[in-house]
N, C-alpha and C positions, 0 to 999 in steps of 0.2 A: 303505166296508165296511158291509155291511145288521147288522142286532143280532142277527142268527140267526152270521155268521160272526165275529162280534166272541165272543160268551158259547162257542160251540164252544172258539174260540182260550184264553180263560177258562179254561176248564174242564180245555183239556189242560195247562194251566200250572200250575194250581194241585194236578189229578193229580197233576204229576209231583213237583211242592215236599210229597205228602203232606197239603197242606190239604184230606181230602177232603169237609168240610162244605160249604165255601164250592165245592168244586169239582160236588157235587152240583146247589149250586144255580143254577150260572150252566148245568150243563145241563140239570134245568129250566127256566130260561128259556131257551132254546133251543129247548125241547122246543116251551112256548109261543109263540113266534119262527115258526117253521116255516113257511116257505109254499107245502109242497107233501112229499108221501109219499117222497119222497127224502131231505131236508133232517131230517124227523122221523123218519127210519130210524137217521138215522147221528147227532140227536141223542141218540136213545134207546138206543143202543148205548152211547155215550159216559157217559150216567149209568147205564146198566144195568150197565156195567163196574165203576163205582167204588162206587155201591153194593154189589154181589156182595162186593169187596172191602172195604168196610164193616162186611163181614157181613148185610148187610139181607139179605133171600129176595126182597124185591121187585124186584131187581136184576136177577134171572134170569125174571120177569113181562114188565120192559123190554126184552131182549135177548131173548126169543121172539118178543115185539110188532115189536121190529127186522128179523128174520131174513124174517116174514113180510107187510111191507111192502116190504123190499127183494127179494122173489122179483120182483115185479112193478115195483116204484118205481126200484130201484137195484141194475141188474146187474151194472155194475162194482165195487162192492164186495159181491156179493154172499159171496163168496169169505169175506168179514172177517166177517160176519155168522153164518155155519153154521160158521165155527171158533168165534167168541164163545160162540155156545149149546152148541157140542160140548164145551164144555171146560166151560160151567158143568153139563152134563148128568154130565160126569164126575166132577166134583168135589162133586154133587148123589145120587152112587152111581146115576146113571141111566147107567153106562158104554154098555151094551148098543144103546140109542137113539141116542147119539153117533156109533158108528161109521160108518151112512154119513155123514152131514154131515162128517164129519174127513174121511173117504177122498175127500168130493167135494171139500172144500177144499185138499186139496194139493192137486190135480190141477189144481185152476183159478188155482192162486194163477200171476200174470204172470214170478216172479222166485224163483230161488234161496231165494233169503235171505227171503218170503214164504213158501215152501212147509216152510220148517223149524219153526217153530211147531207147527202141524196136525200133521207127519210125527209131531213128538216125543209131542203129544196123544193123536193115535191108536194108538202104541204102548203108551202108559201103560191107555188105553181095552180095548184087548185084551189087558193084562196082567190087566185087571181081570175080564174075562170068563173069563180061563182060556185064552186063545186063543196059547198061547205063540208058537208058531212063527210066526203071524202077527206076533204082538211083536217077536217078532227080526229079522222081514223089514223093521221099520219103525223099528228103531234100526240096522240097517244101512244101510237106505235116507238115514237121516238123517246118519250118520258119512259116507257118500258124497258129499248134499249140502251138507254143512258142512265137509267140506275141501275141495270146489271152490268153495265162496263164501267162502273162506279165514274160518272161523266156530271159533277154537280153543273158545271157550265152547260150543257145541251139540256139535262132537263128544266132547269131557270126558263130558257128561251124555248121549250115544250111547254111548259104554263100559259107563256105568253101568248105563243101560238095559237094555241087550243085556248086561250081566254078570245084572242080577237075571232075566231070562226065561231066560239058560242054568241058574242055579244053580235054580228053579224045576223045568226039566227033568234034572235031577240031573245037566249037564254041568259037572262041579264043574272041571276043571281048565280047559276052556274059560271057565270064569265067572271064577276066579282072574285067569287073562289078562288077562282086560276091568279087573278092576276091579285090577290090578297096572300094568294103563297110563294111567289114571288118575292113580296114585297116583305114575309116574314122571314124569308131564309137569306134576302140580302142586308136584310136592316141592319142585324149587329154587327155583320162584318166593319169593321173599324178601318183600313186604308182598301176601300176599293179600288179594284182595277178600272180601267174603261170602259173595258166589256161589262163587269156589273153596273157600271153607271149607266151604259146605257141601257139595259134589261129592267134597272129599279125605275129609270125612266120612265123605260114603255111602260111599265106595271102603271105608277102611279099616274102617269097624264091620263088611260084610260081608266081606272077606278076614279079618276075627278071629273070625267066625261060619262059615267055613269050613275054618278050621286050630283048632276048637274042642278038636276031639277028639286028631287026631293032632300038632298042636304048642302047647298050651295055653300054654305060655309067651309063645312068639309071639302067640298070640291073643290073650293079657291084653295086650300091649305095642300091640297095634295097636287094640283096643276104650276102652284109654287116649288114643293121640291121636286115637281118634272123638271122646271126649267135650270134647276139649282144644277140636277144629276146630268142634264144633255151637256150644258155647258162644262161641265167636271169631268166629260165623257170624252168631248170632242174640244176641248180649251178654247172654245168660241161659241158666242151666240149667233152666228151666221150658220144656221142648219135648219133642214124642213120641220125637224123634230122640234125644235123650240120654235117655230113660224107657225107649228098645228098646236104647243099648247098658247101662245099666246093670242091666240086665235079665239078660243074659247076661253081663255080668261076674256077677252074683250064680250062675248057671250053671254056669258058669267055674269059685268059689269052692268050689260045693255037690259039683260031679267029687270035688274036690282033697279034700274033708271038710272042709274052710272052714264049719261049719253056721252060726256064727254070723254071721261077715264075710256070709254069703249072704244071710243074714236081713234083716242091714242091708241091703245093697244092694238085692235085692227091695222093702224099705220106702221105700228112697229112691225106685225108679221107679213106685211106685205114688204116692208125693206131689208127683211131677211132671206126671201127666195128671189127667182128671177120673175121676170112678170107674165112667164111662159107655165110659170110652174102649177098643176092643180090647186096647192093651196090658198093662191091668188084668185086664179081661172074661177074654181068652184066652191072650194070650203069658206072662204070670206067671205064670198058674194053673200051663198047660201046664209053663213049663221046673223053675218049685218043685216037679211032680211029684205037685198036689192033682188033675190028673186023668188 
């Protein structure tokens, strides 16, 4: 085994146990290791990834340098490569440049269970441009191929998707759906994982964001176990995700002439993000009625 496929091996290990310091470094040396445009493609992928998730910026330097070494170096994964950078393009609010590298990355990826990643990216991608209906064409594409690559975790989060692009296009009862089957195929499960806690999440905070008005009762009951599932999700109520439902619980509150209960709750999800954050910036303003 050469020190270039040992420090690889390294690095996804330690990935995966969450050590991502030590995991940085054994793909840097890797990176160093290298002994040819191939070998350095998919090293640098591999720390451009864990960096990103780091939080470093220089992660997504590595993972551009990847994408286009492997144009030429390494066609067989090039597929890994233009999803890598599409998703850090997205999550960088570069949605718009993303789309085609996602779109060429489904399309090339060899397997099912390959193309569902991308699928799911580039519908998030086009949510973010405004591009609904393309959205929905790419969480139902994904719902497709996630029940015949028997993927119950990808179509969960294809519900969701495709519930937040219809409720977007003000197809409220159609969004209900999505996000009420969701919420029927996570229910029984008895020790969820994270990941379904946080998908029953998303389901329920927006079916209480759409029964705000004509069943506030229900609404408050189901913006309750939003908060219940993010915090069970993420072991803390320090997340955007519990800052946007108790946001409109304060909403909720403020309908009912609740002014002070609203007050609080408003203060509470503003001490849950930074004060740079949208939900601050514009969803509280907006739903306390200051604009």
């Amino acid at each position: 085994m050469s020190s270039w496929e040992r420090r690889m091996g390294d690095g996804a290990v330690q990935a995966s146990q969450g050590d991502l310091r030590k995991a940085i470094q054994a793909y840097d040396d890797a990176v160093g290791a290298s002994a040819d445009d191939q070998q350095r493609s998919r090293a640098l992928a591999g720390r451009g990834a864990v960096r990103d998730r780091a939080g470093d910026a220089s992660g997504r330097e590595d993972l551009e340098e990847a994408l286009r070494l492997a144009e030429t170096a390494d066609p067989e994964e090039l597929f890994l490569r233009r999803h890598d950078v599409g998703v850090a393009r997205v999550l960088s609010g570069r949605a718009a440049s993303a789309l085609p590298l996602l779109e060429a990355a489904w399309r090339d990826a060899p397997t099912m269970a390959q193309q569902l990643p991308s699928i799911e990216a580039l519908g998030q991608a086009y949510l973010d441009v405004g591009e609904l209906r393309q959205a929905e064409s790419c969480f139902l594409q994904q719902l497709s191929v996630a029940q015949a690559a028997q993927r119950p975790d990808a179509a969960v989060r294809a519900h969701n998707g495709r519930g937040e692009a219809l409720r977007r296009m003000d197809r409220r009862d159609e969004a209900k759906g999505c996000f009420q089957r969701v919420v029927e195929v996570l229910g029984p499960i008895q020790k969820p994982d994270a990941q379904q806690c946080e998908q029953a999440g998303v389901a329920l905070h927006n079916l209480g964001v759409l029964f705000l008005e004509a069943r506030p009762e229900a609404a408050g009951k189901m913006l309750d176990q939003a908060v219940r599932c993010f915090v069970d999700a993420f072991g803390t109520a320090v997340h955007p995700h519990v800052a946007r439902s108790k946001a409109f619980q304060g909403k909720l509150a403020l309908d009912q002439g609740q002014s002070k209960q609203a007050s609080n709750l408003f203060a509470e999800a503003l001490r849950l993000v930074d004060a740079s954050d949208p939900i601050a910036t514009e969803l509280v303003p907006s739903l306390r009625g200051d604009v």
